[in-house]
C-alpha positions as CSV (number, residue, x, y, z in Angstrom):
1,X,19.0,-4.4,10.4
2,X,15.4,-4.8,11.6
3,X,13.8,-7.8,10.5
4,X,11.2,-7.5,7.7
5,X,8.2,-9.2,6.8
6,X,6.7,-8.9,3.7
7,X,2.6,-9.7,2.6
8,X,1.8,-10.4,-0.7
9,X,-2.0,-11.0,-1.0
10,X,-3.5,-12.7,-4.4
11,X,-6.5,-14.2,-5.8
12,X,-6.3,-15.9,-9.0
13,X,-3.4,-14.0,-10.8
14,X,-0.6,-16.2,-10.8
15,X,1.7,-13.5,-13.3
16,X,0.9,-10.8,-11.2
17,X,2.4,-12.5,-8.2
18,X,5.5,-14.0,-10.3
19,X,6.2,-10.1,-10.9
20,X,5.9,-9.2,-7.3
21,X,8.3,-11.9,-5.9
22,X,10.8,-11.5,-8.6
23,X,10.9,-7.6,-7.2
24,X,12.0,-9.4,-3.7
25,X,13.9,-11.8,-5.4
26,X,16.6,-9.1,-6.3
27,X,16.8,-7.2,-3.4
28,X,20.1,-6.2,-2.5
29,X,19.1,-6.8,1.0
30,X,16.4,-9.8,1.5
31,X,14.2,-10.3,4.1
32,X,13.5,-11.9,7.2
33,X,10.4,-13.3,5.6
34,X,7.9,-13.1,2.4
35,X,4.9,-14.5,2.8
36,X,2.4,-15.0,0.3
37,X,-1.6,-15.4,1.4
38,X,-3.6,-17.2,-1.4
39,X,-7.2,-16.9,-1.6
40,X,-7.6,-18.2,-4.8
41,X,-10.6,-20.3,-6.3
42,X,-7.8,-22.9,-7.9
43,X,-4.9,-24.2,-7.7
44,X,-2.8,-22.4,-10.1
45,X,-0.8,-20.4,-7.6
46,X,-0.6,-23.5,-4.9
47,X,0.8,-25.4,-7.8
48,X,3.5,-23.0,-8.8
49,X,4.7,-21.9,-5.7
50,X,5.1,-25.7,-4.7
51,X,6.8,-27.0,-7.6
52,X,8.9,-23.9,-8.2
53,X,12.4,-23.5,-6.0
54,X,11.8,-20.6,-3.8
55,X,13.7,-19.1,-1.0
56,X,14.4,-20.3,2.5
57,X,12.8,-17.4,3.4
58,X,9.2,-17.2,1.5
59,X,6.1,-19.2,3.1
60,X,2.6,-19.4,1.5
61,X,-0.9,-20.1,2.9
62,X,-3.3,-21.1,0.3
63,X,-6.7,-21.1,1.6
64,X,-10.0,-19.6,1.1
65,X,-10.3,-16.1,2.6
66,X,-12.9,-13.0,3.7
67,X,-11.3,-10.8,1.4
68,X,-8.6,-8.3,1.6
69,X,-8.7,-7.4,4.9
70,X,-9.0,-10.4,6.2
71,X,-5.9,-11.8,3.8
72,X,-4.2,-8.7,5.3
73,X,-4.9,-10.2,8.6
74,X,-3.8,-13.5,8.3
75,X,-0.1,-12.2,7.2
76,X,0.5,-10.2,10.5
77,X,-1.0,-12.8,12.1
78,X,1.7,-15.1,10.8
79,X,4.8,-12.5,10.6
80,X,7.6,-12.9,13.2
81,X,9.5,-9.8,12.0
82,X,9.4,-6.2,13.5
83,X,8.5,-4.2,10.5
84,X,5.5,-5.2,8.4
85,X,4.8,-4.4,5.0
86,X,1.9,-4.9,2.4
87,X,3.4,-5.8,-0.7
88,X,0.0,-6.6,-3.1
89,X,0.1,-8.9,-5.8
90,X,1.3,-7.0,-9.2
91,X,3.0,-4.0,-7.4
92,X,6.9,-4.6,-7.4
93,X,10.0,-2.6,-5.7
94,X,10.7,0.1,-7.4
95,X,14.3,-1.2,-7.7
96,X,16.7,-3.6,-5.7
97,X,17.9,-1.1,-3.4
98,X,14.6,-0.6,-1.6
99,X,14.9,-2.8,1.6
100,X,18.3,-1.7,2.1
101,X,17.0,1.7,2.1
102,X,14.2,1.5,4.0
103,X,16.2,-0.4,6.7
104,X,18.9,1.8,7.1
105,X,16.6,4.9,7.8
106,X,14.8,3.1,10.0
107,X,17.8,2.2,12.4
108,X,19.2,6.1,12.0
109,X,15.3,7.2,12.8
110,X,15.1,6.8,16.4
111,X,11.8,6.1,18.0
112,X,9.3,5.9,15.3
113,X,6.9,3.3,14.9
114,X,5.8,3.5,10.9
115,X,7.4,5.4,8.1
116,X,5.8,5.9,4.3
117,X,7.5,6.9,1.4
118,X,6.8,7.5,-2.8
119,X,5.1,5.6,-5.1
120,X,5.4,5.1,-8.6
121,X,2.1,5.2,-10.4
122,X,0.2,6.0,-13.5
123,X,-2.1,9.3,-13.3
124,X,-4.0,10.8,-15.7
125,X,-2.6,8.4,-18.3
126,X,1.2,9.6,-17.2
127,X,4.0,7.7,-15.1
128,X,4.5,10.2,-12.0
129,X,6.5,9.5,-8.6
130,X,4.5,11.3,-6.0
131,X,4.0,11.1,-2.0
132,X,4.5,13.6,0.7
133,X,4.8,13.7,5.0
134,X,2.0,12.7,6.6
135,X,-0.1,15.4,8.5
136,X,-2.1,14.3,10.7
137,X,-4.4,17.8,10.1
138,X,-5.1,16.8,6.5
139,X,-6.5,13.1,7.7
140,X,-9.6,14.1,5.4
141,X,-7.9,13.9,2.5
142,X,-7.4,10.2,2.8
143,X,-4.6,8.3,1.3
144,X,-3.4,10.9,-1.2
145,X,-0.1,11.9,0.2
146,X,0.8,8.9,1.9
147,X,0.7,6.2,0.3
148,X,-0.2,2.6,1.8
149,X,2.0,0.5,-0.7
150,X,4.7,2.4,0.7
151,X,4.5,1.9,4.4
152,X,6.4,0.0,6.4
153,X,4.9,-0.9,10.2
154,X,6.5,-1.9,13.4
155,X,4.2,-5.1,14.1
156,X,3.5,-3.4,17.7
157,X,1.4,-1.1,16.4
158,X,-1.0,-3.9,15.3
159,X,-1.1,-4.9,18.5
160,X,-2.0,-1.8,19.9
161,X,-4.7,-0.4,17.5
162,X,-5.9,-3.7,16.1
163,X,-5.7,-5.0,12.7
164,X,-7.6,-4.1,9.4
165,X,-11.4,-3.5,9.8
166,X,-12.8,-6.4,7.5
167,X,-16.1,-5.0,7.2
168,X,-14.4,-2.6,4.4
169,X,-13.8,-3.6,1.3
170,X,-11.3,-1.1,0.1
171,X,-10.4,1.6,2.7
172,X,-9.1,-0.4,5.6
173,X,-5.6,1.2,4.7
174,X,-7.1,4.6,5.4
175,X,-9.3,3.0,8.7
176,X,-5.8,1.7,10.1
177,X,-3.9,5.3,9.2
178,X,-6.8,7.4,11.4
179,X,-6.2,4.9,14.4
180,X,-2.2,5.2,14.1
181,X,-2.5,9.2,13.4
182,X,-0.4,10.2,16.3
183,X,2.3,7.7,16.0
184,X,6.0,8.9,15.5
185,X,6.7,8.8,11.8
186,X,9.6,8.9,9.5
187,X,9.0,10.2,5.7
188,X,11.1,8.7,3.1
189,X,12.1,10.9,0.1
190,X,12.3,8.0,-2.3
191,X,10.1,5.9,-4.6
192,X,9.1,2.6,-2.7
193,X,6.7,0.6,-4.8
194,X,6.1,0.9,-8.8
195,X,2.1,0.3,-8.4
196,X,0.1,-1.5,-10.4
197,X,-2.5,0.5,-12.5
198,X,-4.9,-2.2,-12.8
199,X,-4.7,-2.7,-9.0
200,X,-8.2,-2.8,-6.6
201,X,-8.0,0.8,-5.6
202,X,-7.2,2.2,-8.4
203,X,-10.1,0.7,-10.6
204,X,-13.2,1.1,-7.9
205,X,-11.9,4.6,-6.6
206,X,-15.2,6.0,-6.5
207,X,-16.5,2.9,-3.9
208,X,-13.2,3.7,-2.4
209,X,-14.4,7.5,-1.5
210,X,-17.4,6.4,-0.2
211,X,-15.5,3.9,2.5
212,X,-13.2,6.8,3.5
213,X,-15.6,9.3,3.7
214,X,-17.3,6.2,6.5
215,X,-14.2,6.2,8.1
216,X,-13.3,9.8,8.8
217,X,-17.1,10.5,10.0
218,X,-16.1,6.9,12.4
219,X,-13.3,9.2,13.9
220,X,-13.9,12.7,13.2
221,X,-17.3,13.2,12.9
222,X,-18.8,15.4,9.7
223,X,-17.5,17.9,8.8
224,X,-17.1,20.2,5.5
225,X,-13.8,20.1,4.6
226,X,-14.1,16.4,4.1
227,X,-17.5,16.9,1.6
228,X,-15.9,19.8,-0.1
229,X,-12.3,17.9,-0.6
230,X,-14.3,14.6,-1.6
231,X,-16.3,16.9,-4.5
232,X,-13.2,18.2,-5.6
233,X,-11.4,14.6,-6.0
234,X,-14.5,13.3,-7.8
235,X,-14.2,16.1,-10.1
236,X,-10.7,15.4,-10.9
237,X,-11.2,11.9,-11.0
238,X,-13.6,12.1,-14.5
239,X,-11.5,14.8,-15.4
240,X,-8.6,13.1,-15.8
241,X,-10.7,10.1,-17.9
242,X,-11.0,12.6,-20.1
243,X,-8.6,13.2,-23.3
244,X,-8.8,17.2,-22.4
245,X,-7.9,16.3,-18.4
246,X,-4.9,13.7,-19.4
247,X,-3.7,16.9,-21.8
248,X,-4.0,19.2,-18.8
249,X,-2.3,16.4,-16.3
250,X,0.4,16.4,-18.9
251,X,1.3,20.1,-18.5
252,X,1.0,19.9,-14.8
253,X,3.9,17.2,-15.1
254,X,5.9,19.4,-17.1
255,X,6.1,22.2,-14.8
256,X,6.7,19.4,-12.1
257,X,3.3,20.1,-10.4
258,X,2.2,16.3,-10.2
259,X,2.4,15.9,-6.5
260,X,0.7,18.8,-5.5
């Protein structure tokens, strides 16, 4: 089996992270490694991870950080497994089946370097399971399809195309997915992560936009399928704040339309 790290980045939210690493706890298969990166302004998660038995394999580093990206950073640097994966604070496996999973596809997948599967999410104010293949010519649309809670990354590929930018304070996942865009990828058909709703991206998605809109214009240059596709997800984004949206998102879930 290939040896797995696993990052789980917090600040200040001790039973957000308790959730996360009971989700590893129960894995039918465990990993190489956990570790957790604490940039806390207390102690609170020092304290507990000290004085509470944990497994061989989970390590912590409690110290003051740059922010995500730079949390992000610190983990890879410190991971000795071949397969990465970012694990945030309050998002949990989606069952205890998911390493083993994701494992045994990656041995039968030959020479890829990153795979991505499903998440589990909330949407318009409904539970939904939704992810598809990357494709490299819809880049513009940012994260939508593939999902960065759900990828796994050979550590190689870090070394290659860097790690994440830490001048972004939200879209280095979609940064890091431009530069690894012609990679060899494998496309799990199965919920990875159960995400949490109250999680970074999800509650500053409009500042989100803005980043990736920096990002593709970094790589690609302008161009007006990216304006056009951004309009149409700010639209849908107060739309579905809406009570008339959330009514119409619940329709679209009943003719099983959510992950188009």
């Amino acid at each position: 089996m290939p040896r797995i790290s696993i990052i789980t980045i917090c600040f200040n939210n001790k039973e957000e992270l308790i959730k996360s690493m009971q989700s590893v706890n129960i894995q039918q298969q465990p990993p190489y490694e956990h570790f957790i990166i604490d940039g806390s302004t207390n102690s609170e998660i020092r304290d507990y991870l000290e004085n509470t038995p944990q497994p061989t394999w989970r390590k912590w580093l409690c110290e003051r950080d740059n922010g995500i990206s730079d949390a992000f950073n610190k983990g890879i640097k410190l991971s000795t497994g071949e397969v990465v994966h970012l694990l945030n604070s309050g998002d949990i496996y989606y069952d205890d089946l998911v390493l083993l999973q994701v494992s045994t596809s990656l041995i039968s997948a030959g020479n890829i370097t990153w795979c991505h599967g499903q998440l589990h999410m909330k949407r318009g104010g409904e539970w939904v399971i939704i992810g598809k293949p990357f494709d490299k010519n819809k880049v513009y649309r940012g994260m939508r399809g593939t999902l960065h809670p759900s990828m796994f990354v050979y550590k190689e590929l870090y070394n290659r195309y860097g790690l994440y930018n830490t001048s972004l304070k939200i879209a280095m996942d979609y940064d890091f997915l431009l530069r690894i865009a012609e990679e060899p990828f494998l496309y799990l058909n199965f919920p990875i992560v159960t995400f949490d709703p109250d999680g970074v991206s999800n509650t500053t998605y409009l500042v989100s936009l803005k980043e990736n809109k920096i990002c593709y214009e970094k790589y690609y240059g302008k161009t007006f399928k990216l304006y056009f596709w951004q309009l149409r997800l700010k639209v849908l984004h107060h739309l579905l704040q809406s009570t008339i949206g959330k009514f119409l998102y619940r329709i679209k879930k009943g003719l099983k339309l959510e992950n188009v």
